[in-house]
C-alpha positions in Angstrom: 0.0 0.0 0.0 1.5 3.2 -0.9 1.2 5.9 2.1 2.0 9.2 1.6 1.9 12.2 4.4 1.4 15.1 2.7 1.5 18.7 5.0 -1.6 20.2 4.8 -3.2 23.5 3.8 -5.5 25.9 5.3 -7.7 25.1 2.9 -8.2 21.7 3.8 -8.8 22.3 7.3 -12.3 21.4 6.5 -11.2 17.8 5.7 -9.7 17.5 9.2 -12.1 19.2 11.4 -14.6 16.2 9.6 -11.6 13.5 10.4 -11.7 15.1 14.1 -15.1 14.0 14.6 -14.6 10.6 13.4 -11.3 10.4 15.8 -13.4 11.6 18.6 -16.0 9.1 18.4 -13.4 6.6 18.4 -11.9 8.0 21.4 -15.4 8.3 23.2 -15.3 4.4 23.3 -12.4 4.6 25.8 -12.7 8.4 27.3 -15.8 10.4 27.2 -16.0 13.4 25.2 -18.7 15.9 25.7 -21.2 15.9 22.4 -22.3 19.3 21.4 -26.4 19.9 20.7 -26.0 19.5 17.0 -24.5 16.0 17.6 -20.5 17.0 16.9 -18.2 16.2 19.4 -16.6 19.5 21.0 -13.3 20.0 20.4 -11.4 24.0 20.9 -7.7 22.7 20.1 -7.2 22.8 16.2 -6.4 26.4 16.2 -3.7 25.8 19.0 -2.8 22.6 17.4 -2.6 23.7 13.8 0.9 24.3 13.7 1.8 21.6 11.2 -0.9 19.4 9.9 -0.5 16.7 7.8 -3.0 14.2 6.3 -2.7 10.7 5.4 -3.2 8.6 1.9 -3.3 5.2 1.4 -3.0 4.4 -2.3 -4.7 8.0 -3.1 -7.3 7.4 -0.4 -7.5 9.7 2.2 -6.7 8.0 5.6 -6.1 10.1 8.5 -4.6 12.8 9.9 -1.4 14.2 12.0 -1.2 17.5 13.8 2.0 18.4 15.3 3.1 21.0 17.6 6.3 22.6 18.8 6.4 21.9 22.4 4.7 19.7 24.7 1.4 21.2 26.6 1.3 18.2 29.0 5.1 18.6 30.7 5.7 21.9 29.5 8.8 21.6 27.9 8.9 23.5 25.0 12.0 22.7 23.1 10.5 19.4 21.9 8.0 18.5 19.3 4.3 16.9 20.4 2.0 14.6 18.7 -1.0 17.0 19.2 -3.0 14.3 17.4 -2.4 11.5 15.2 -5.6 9.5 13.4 -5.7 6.3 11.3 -9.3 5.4 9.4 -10.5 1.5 10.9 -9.5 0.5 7.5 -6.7 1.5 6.9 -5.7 0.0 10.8 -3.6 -2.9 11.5 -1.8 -3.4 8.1 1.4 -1.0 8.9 0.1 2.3 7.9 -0.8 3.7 11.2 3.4 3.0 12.0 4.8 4.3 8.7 3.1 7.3 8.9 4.0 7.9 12.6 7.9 7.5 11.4 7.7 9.5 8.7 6.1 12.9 10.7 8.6 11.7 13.1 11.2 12.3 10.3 10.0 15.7 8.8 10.7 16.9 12.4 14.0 15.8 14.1 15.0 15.9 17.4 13.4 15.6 20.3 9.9 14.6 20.8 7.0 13.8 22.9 3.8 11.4 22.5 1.3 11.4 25.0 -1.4 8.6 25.7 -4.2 8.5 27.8 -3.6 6.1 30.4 -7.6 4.7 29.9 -7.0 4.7 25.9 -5.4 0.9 26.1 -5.7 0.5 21.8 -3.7 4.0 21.3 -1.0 2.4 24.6 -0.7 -0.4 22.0 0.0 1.1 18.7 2.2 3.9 20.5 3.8 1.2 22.1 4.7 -0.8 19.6 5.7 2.4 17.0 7.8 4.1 19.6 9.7 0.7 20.9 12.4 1.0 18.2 13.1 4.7 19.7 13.7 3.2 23.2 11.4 6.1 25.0 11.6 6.9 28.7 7.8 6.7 29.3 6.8 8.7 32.3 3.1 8.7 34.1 2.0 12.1 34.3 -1.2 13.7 35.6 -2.4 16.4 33.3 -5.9 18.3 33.6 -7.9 15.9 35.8 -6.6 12.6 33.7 -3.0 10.5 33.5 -1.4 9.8 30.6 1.8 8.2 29.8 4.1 10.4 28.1 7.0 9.2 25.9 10.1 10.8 25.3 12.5 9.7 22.5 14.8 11.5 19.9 13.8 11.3 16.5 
């Protein structure tokens, strides 16, 4: 399957803020997240987060999204760069896509880095698990606005 990440533009914001809602249901399965009125999930972070977005393709398809920051809003430190959020479609899961894609944003942006999972999420402490084990992180526990999350740090 060819993958490419390909950084997106402010015109295509409208393509993530769709993928958000499908990534928030997902989440919701694990970690409640508060449905608005209309029946979208509420999310206020993609103006903070949209520092350098990428979205996903599988064969042409569109299949997810990255969003990654310069510095890390769960320890502080700001000379790092954070996975803000990472997405992978349910079909486009389990076949190796998810991990190439992570390596490759990992890539585009070297040096030091941070990936933060929800304690509660245990799919997402798999996957990151098993993507970050070739950088040998030192994975820390670390409360953060009311829940804990693990947060790995590795070089990239």
């Amino acid at each position: 399957m060819g993958l490419e990440v390909r950084k997106a533009t402010d015109s295509e914001r409208p393509t993530i803020e769709r993928l958000i809602q499908l990534y928030l249901y997902d989440m919701a399965s694990e970690h409640p997240w508060p449905l608005e009125p209309d029946g979208r999930y509420a999310y206020d972070f993609l103006d903070r987060f949209w520092q350098h977005p990428y979205l996903l393709y599988a064969d042409g398809d569109l299949a997810g999204f990255a969003l990654v920051i310069r510095g890390c809003p769960i320890t502080g430190r700001a000379d790092c760069w954070f996975m803000a959020e990472f997405f992978v479609l349910r079909s486009y899961r389990r076949g190796g896509l998810g991990a190439e894609a992570a390596r490759q944003a990992f890539g585009r942006h070297p040096g030091p880095w941070h990936v933060a999972v929800l304690q509660s999420n245990q799919p997402a402490l798999a996957f990151w698990s098993r993507v970050l084990s070739v950088y040998h992180p030192i994975v820390t526990p670390t409360p953060f606005d009311g829940d804990d999350w693990l947060v790995h740090e590795f070089g990239a």
